[in-house]
N, C-alpha and C positions, 0 to 999 in steps of 0.2 A: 197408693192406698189413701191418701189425703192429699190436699191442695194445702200451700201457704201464701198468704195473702203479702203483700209488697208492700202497700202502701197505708198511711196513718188516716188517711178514708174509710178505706176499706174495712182495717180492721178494725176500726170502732162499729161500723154496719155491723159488722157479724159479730161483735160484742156485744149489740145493742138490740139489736133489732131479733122481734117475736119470730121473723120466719127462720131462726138460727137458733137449735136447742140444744140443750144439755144431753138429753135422753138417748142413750145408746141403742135404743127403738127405731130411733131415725135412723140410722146409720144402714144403706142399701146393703151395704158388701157385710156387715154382722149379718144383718135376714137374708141374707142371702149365703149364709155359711162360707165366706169366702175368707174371714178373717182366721187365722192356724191356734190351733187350740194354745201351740205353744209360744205364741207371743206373747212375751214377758208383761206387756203395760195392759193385757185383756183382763187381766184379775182385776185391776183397779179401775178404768173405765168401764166395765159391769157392774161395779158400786152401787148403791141410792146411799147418796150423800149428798152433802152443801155441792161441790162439783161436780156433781151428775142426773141434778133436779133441776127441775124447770117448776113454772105457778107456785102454787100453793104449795105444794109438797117440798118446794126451796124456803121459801116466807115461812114456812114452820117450824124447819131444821134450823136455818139463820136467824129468829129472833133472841134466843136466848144466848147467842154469841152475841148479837149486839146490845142487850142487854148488860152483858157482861164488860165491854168496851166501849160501854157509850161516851162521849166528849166528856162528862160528870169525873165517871170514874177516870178516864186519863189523865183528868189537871187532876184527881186524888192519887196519881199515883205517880207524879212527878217527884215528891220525896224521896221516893223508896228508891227510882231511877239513879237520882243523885246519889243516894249513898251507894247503891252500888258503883259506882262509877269512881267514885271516892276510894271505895275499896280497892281496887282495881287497879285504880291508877297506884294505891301507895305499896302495891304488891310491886309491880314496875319498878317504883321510884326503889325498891330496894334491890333490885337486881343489880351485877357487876355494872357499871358504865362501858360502854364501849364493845358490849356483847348482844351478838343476834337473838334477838327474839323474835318468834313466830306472834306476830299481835294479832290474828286471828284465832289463835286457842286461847291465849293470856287477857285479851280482854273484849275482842269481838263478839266472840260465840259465848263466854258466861253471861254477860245485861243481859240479850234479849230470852236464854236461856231461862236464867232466875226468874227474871221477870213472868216469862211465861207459864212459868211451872209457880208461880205465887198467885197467880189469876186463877190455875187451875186448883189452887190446895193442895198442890203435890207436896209432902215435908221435905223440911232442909234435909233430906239425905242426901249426899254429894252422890251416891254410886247411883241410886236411882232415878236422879235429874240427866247424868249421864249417860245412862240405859236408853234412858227416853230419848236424849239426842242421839245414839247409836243406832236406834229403831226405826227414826224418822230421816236418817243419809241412809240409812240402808233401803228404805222404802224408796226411796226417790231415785237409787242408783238403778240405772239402763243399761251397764251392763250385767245387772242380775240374769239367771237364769230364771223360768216360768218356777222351779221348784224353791229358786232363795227368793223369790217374790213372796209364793204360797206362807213360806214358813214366817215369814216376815210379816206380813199384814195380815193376813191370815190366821196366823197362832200364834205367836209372840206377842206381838203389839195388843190385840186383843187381852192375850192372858197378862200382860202386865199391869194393862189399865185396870181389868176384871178387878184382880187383886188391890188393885190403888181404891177402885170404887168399894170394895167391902173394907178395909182397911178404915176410909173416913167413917162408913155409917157405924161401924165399932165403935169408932172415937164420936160420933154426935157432932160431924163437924154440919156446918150449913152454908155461910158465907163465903161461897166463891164456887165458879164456872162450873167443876165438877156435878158436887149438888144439886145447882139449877137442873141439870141435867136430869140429874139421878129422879129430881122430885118431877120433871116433867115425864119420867120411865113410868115411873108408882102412877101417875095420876092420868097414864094412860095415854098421853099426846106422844109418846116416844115408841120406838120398840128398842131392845137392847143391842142392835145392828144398830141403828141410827145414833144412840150416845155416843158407842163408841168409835163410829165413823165422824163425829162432830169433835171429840176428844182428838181422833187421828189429826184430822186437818186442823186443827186450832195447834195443835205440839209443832206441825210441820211448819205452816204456814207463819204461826204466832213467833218463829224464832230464826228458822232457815232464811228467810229472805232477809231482814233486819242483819244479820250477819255476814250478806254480800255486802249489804247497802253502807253498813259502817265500813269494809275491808275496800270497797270500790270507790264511796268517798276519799277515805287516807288516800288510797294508790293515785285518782285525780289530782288530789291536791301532788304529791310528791313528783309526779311526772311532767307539771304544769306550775313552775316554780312564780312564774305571772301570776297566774290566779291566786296561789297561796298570799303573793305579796299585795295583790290586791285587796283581800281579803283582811289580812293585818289592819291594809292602811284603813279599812271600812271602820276598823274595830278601833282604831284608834282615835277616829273621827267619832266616834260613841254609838254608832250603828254595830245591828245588830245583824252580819250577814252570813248564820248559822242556814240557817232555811231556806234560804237559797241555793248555801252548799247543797245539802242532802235533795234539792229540789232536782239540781244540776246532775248531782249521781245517780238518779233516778231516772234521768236522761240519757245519760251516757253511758251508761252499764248496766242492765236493767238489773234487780237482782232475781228476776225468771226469764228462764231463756225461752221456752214456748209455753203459750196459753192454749191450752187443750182442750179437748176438742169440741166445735161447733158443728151440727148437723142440718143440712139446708130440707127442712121442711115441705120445700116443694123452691122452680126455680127461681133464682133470685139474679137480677142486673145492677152488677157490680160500677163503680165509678171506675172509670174506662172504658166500660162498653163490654167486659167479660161477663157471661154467667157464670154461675155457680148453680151445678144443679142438683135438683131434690134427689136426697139420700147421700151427697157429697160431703164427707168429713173435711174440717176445714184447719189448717194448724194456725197461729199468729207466732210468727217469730219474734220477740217483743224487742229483743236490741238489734235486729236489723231495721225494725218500723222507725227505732227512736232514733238512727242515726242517719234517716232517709230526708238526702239532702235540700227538697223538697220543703220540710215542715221546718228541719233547724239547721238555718245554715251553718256552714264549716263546722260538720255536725262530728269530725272525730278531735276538734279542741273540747278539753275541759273549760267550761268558761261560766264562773256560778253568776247569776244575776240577767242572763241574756234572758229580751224579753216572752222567747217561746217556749222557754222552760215546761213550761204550765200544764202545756198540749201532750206532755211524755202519758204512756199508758200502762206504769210500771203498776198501778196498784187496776189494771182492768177498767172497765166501763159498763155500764148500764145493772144491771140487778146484781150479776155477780161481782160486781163488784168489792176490793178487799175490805171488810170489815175493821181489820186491825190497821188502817193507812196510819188514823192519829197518833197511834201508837207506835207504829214503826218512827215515823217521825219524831215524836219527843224523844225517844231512845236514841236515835242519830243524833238530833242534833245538839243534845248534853253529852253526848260522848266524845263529840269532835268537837266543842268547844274547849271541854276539860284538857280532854288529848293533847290540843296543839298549844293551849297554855303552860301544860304542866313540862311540855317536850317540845319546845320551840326548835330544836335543829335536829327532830325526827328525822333518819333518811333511811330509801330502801335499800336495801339488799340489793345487788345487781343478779339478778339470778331469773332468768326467765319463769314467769308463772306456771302453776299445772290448775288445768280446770279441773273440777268435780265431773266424773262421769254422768254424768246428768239431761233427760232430756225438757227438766221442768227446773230445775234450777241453774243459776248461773252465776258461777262462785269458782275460786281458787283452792285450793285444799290448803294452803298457807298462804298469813303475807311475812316476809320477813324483813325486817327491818332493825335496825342498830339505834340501841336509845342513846346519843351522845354525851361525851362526860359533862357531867355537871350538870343537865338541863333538867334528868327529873326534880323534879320540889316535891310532887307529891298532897301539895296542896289547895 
């Protein structure tokens, strides 16, 4: 039903390149009725949304996200980052020593959460920050059926935001993502599918992956007891090799497991000598590309500061490219500095990982890990 591409050539081509569209138009085996009513991922790949537009009709749903996360607002929101993180960690520091904690519920998945849900205006309600993350693994999960897809992006997700969006114009809120939205609905650039497919993907996108990439970072470092020590001695040398790490996890673990789909326009001659031909849906495996030995060598060490780092394609390439990258970044990399200061003999759990059934993210359902005596500070 689709091709997946092998190589770090490649799929930047069909990331980048105009004869490879978003538009599920293109797609021969859709106009051609081949694809089953009841596959699960059809609800969502029939979208028009940031993920399912191409030209203009992409550039007008993505402005007012990146409006919303532009470089400006990131370094203004590096404060708020820290004190979550702050928080976090002294919730940590107060738990028994010497007892397993899941650090992917207790302080992975809240940052980018909060975070996320403060960009949009969602209120401090803890149940409803939590809804929103329940709505958005469930949307993502593969092995949904076509009818817990329907209900799930289809009527829930919708009716919660509905309610979030008349909730703020009650209250006269303005300043932040939501609003933008709302006021670009009223003034006519929007239709009310479109908000709320920009809301969908900003909940998803703005916080699921940011929560592999902190969980993938830790596990790197804890499995790669070199790197971690290398990393110390940077730090103790006055350097600063935070950004590297998350650059490295970015590398090594993508936090999306496939980037979906491209449609070959008409035929296209791939690096190698393959084509790819028109109406061919196309998949990118993205942590098979990032470990393809080829672009980084002895590509399954964690190793932060190697110089091909750079080349990884966690956050996409060309137009669709991730909007929130800056941001996933500052959020990593204040969270794994705090982390590994405030819990210097951090260790994991020995316990084989479970991934998230997932065929667009690519995450663990826990990490578990043992804060040892005496290390939280908390400060």
């Amino acid at each position: 039903m689709a091709k997946a591409v092998t190589t770090r050539e490649t799929a930047s081509l069909v990331m980048s390149d105009p004869r490879f569209a978003k538009d599920i138009e293109h797609w021969g085996a859709y106009r051609r009725g081949e694809i089953p009513g009841d596959w699960p991922l059809l609800f969502i790949v029939e979208g028009r949304g940031l993920l399912t537009t191409d030209g203009e009709t992409h550039r007008r749903l993505r402005l007012p996200v990146q409006r919303a996360i532009s470089p400006r607002r990131v370094k203004e929101l590096r404060p708020r980052v820290e004190g979550i993180v702050e928080r976090l960690l002294a919730d940590l520091a107060a738990r028994p020593a010497g007892v397993e904690t899941d650090l992917r519920t207790a302080f992975a998945l809240p940052l980018p959460l909060d975070v996320i849900c403060d960009l949009l205006g969602v209120p401090e309600d803890g149940a409803l920050r939590l809804e929103l993350h329940e709505l958005s693994a469930a949307a993502m999960n593969s092995e949904a059926t076509v009818a817990e897809v329907r209900e799930t992006v289809g009527r829930r997700f919708p009716a919660v935001l509905g309610e979030l969006i008349e909730r703020k114009r009650a209250a006269g809120d303005r300043d932040d993502l939501t609003m933008e939205l709302v006021e670009a609905l009223d003034a006519g650039e929007l239709s009310v599918a479109e908000v709320i497919g920009n809301l969908v993907v900003t909940i998803i996108g703005g916080h699921e992956t940011t929560v592999n990439l902190i969980c993938h970072a830790v596990r790197g470092l804890l499995t790669h007891p070199e790197a971690l020590a290398a990393v110390r001695a940077r730090e103790a040398a006055g350097e600063d090799p935070w950004s590297d790490v998350v650059e490295e996890a970015l590398r090594w673990e993508s936090p999306t497991r496939h980037i979906m789909f491209r449609y070959a326009t008409e035929d296209v001659t791939v690096p190698g000598g393959a084509v790819i031909r028109a109406g061919e849906a196309v998949l990118v495996p993205t942590p098979a590309i990032q470990r393809c030995p080829y672009t980084f060598p002895d590509p399954d060490t964690f190793r932060p500061g190697r110089p091909e780092a750079g080349r990884h394609i966690a956050f996409g390439v060309g137009a669709h490219r991730c909007p929130g990258a800056p941001l996933a970044r500052l959020e990593a990399e204040v969270a794994l500095r705090r982390l590994f200061a405030d819990f210097p003999d951090l260790a994991l759990v020995d316990r084989a990982p479970v991934r998230v059934p997932s065929l667009g993210i690519n995450g663990h359902r826990e990490l578990p890990v043992v804060l040892r005596p005496g290390t939280g500070t908390g400060t």
